[in-house]
DOGUKOL-821766 format. One record per residue (C-alpha): residue number from 0; residue in one letter; x, y, z. Coordinates in pm, 1 decimal. Example, Ala and Ser with C-alpha at 12.3 -4.5 7.8 and 13.67 -1.06 7.14 Angstrom:
<pts>
PT   k r        x        y        z
PT   0 A   1230.0   -450.0    780.0
PT   1 S   1367.0   -106.0    714.0
</pts>
This chain:
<pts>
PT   k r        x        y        z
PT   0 X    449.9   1471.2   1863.6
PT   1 X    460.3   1305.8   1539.2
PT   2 X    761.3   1377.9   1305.5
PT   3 X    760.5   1404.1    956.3
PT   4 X   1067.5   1436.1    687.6
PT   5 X   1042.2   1694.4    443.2
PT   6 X   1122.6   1556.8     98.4
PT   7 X   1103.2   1844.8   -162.9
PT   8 X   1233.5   2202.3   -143.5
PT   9 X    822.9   2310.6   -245.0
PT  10 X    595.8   2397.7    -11.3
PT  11 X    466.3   2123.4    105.9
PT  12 X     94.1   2019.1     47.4
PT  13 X     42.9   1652.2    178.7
PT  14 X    177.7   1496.0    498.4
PT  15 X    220.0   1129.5    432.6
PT  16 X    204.4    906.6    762.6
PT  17 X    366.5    611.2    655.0
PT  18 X    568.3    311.9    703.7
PT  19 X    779.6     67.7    461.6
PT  20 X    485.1   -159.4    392.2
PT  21 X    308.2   -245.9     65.3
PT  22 X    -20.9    -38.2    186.8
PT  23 X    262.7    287.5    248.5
PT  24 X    425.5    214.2   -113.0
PT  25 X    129.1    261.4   -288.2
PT  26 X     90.0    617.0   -148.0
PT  27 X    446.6    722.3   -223.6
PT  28 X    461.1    574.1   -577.0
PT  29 X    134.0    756.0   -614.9
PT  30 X    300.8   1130.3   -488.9
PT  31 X    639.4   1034.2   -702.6
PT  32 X    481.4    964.9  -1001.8
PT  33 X    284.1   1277.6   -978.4
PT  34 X    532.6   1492.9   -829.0
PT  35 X    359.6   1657.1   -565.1
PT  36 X    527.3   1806.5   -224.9
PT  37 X    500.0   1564.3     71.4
PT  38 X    610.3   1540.3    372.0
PT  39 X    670.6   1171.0    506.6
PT  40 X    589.0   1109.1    892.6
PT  41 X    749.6    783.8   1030.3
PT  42 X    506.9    580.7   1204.9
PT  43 X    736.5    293.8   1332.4
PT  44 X    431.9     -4.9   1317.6
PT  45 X    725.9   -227.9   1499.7
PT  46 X    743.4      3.8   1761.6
PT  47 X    391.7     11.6   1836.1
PT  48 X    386.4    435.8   1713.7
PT  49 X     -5.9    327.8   1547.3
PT  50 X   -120.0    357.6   1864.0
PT  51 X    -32.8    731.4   1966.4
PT  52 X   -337.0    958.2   2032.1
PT  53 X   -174.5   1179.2   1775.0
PT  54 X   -204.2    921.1   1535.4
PT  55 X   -529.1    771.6   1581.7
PT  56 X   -664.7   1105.4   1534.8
PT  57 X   -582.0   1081.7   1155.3
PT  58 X   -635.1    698.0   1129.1
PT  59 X   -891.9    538.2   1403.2
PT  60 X   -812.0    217.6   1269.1
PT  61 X   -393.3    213.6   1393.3
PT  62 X   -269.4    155.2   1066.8
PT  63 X   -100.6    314.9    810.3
PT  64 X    -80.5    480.1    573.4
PT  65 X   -276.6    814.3    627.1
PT  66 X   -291.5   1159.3    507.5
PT  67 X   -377.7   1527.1    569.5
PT  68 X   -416.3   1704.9    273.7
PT  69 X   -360.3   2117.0    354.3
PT  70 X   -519.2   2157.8     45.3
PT  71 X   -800.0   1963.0    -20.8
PT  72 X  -1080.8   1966.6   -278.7
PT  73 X  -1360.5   2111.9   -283.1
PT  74 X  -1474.1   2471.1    -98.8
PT  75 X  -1387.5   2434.3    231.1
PT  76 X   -989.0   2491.1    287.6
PT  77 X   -926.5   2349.7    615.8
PT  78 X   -689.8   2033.2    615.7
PT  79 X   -835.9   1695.6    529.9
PT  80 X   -702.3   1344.8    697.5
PT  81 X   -814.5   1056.4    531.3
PT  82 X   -678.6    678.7    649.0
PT  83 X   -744.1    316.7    423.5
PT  84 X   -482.2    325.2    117.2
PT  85 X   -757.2    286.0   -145.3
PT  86 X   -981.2    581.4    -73.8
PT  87 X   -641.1    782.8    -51.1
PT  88 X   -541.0    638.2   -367.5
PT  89 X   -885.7    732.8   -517.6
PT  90 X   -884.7   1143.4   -343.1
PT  91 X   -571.3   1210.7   -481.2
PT  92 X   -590.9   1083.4   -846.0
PT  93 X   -975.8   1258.8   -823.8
PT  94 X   -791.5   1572.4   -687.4
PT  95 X   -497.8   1587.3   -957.9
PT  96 X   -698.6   1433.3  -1259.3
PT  97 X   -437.0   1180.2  -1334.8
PT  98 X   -464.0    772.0  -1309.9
PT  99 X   -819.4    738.6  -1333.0
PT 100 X  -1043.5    784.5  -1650.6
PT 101 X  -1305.4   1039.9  -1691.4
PT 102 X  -1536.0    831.8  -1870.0
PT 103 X  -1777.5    598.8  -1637.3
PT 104 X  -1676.2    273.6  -1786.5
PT 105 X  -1293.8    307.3  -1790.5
PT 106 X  -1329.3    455.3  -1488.3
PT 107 X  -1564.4    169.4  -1293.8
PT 108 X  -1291.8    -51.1  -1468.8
PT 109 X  -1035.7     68.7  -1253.3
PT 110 X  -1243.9     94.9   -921.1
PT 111 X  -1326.9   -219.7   -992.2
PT 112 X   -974.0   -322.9   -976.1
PT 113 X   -872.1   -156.4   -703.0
PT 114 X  -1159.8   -286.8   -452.9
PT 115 X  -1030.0   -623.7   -571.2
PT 116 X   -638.9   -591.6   -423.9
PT 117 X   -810.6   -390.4   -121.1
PT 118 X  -1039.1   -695.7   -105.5
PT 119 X   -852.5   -974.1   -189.9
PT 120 X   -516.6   -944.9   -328.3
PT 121 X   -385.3   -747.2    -20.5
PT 122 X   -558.2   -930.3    239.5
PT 123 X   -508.9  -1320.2    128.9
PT 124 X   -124.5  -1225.7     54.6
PT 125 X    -90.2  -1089.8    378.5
PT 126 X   -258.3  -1412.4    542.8
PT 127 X     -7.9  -1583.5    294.7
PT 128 X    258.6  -1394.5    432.5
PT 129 X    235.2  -1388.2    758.0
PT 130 X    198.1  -1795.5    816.1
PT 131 X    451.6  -1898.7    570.3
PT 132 X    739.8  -1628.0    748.8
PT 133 X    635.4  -1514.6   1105.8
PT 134 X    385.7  -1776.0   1269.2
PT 135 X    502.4  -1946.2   1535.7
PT 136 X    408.5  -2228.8   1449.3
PT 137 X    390.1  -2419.2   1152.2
PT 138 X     24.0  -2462.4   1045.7
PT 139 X    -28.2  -2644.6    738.2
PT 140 X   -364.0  -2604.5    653.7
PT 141 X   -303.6  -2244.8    711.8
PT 142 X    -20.1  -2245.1    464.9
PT 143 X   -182.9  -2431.4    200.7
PT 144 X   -477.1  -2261.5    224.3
PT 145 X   -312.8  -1916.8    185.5
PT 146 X    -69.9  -2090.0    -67.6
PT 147 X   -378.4  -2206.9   -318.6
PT 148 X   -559.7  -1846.5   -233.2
PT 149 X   -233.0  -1661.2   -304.7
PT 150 X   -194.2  -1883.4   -677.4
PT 151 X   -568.7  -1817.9   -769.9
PT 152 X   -510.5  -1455.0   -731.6
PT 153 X   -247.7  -1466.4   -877.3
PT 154 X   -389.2  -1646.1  -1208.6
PT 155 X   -671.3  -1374.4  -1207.1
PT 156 X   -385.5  -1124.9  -1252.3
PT 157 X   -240.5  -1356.9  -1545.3
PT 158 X   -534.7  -1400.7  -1750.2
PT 159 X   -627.1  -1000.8  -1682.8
PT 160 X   -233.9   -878.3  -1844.9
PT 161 X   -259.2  -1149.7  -2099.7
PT 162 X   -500.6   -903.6  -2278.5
PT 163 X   -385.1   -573.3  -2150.8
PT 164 X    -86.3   -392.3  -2074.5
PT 165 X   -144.1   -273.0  -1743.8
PT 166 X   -406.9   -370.7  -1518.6
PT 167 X   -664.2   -159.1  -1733.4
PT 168 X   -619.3     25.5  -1991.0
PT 169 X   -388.8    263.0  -1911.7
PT 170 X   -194.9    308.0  -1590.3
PT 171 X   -343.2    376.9  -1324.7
PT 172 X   -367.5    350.6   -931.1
PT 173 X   -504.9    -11.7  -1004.0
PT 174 X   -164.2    -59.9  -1080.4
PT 175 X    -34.0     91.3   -784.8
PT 176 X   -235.6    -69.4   -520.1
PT 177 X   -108.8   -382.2   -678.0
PT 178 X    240.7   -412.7   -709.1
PT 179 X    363.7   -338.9   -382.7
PT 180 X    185.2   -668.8   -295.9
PT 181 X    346.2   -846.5   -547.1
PT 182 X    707.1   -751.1   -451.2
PT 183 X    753.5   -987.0   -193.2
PT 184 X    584.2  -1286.6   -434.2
PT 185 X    865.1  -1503.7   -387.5
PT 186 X    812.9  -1530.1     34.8
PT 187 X    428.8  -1594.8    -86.1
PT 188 X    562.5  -1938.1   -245.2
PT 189 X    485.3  -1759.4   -571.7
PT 190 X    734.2  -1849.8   -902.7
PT 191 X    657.7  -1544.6  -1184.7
PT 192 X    770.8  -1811.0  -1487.8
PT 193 X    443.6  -1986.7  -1364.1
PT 194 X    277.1  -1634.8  -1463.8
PT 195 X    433.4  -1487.7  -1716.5
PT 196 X    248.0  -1165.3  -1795.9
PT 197 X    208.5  -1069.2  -1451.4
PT 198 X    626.4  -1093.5  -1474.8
PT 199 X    614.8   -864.5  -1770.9
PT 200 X    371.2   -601.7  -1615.8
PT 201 X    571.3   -658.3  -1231.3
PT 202 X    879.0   -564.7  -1415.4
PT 203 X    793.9   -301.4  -1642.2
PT 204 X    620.7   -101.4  -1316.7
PT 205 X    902.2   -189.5  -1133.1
PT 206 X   1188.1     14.1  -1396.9
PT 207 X    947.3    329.1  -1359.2
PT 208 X   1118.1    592.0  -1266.4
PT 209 X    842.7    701.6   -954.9
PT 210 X    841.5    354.4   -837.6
PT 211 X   1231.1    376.9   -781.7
PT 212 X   1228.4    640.5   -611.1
PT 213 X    935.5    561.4   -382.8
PT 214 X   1097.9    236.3   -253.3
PT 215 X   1463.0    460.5   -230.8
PT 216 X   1284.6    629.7      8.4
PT 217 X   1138.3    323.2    212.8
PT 218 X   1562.0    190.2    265.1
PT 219 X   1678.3    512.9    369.0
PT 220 X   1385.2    515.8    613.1
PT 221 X   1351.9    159.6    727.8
PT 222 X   1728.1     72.7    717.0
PT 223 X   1701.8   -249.2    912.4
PT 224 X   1379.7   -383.8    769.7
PT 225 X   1350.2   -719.4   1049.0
PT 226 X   1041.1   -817.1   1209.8
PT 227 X   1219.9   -854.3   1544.1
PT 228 X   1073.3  -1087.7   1858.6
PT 229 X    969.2   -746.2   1982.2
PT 230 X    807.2   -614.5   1677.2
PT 231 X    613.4   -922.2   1621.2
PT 232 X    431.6   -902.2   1977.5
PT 233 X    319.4   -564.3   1841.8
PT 234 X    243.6   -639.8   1482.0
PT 235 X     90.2   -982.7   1537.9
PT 236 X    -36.7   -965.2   1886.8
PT 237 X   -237.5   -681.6   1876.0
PT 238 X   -612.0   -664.2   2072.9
PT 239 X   -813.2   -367.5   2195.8
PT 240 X   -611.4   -282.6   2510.2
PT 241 X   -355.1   -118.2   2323.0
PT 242 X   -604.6    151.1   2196.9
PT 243 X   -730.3    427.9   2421.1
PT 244 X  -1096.1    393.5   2570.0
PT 245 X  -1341.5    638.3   2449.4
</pts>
């Protein structure tokens, strides 16, 4: 059975499956800044724990984060799951009425936002990633094509902060989707003095006093955080025979 960690003495209302990834930060920093009881479920992606029944129950798709809300919106009480770190993102600041704007166009400005790190930001840094640290091989167009994707995205975030001080106009989980992505910007071959407001916003977010504790949480959970020759096999090695057949 899964396990989860019980982090506050409330009751607790949302069960966070999780693991020490950008995608899993956003989630916490989202539940720390609003301080909401959670309960945080390991799911060791190393290890290969995506692909328990238990699991894929909440989140088809292996991969983390997930959710079940025990009390969700709307009429009907029973217990929610939802999987994908944006729509979670976007059901809980719906549900507690905080870091997203009432008004259509603020609020289509931070959608907006957010579709682009789920769309792009995320996904080309993680290509970035992945072939500049873990291939096994060195592929050079690879590298430099991830490298010049990575440094465009990055200048879209420049000229954006130039004129605001946060992604939008206020913060928001726009803001929260994207920084976990940008913590690791120096393994993306990424130098902040060659963008200097996204160094201003990165380490203004980064003092918060949610965001501390969210990534407090992710060392005392992950507190050896290697991609091992085993955990790689898993991670980057992955086809449809590790999933159960319908």
């Amino acid at each position: 059975m899964l396990q989860c960690w019980l982090l506050h003495l409330q009751v607790f209302m949302i069960d966070l499956y999780y693991w020490t990834t950008p995608n899993g930060h956003k989630i916490t920093i989202f539940l720390e800044e609003c301080n909401l009881p959670y309960r945080l479920c390991p799911i060791h992606i190393g290890r290969g724990e995506q692909f328990a029944p238990d699991f894929l129950k909440i989140s088809p798709n292996n991969r983390i984060p997930a959710i079940i809300d025990h009390a969700p919106l709307g009429d009907d009480r029973t217990p929610i799951s939802l999987f994908e770190s944006g729509a979670i993102l976007l059901y809980l600041a719906e549900k507690q009425g905080q870091f997203i704007p009432d008004t259509p166009r603020q609020r289509y400005d931070v959608l907006q936002w957010l579709m682009w790190q789920m769309g792009g930001f995320g996904p080309m840094l993680g290509q970035n990633h992945h072939f500049r640290n873990y291939a096994p091989e060195q592929v050079p167009y690879a590298i430099e094509r991830y490298t010049k994707e990575a440094q465009r995205l990055y200048s879209v975030l420049n000229r954006r902060l130039a004129e605001h001080e946060y992604i939008c106009d206020s913060y928001s989980i726009a803001d929260m989707a994207t920084y976990p992505w940008a913590v690791p910007h120096e393994r993306q071959g990424i130098d902040f003095a060659d963008y200097p407001h996204v160094e201003r916003w990165f380490n203004a977010i980064a003092q918060r006093p949610a965001v501390v504790a969210a990534y407090q949480k992710a060392d005392e959970m992950n507190v050896a955080p290697t991609v091992d020759d085993e955990a790689q096999k898993v991670l980057f090695g992955q086809t449809d025979s590790a999933l159960p057949k319908p």
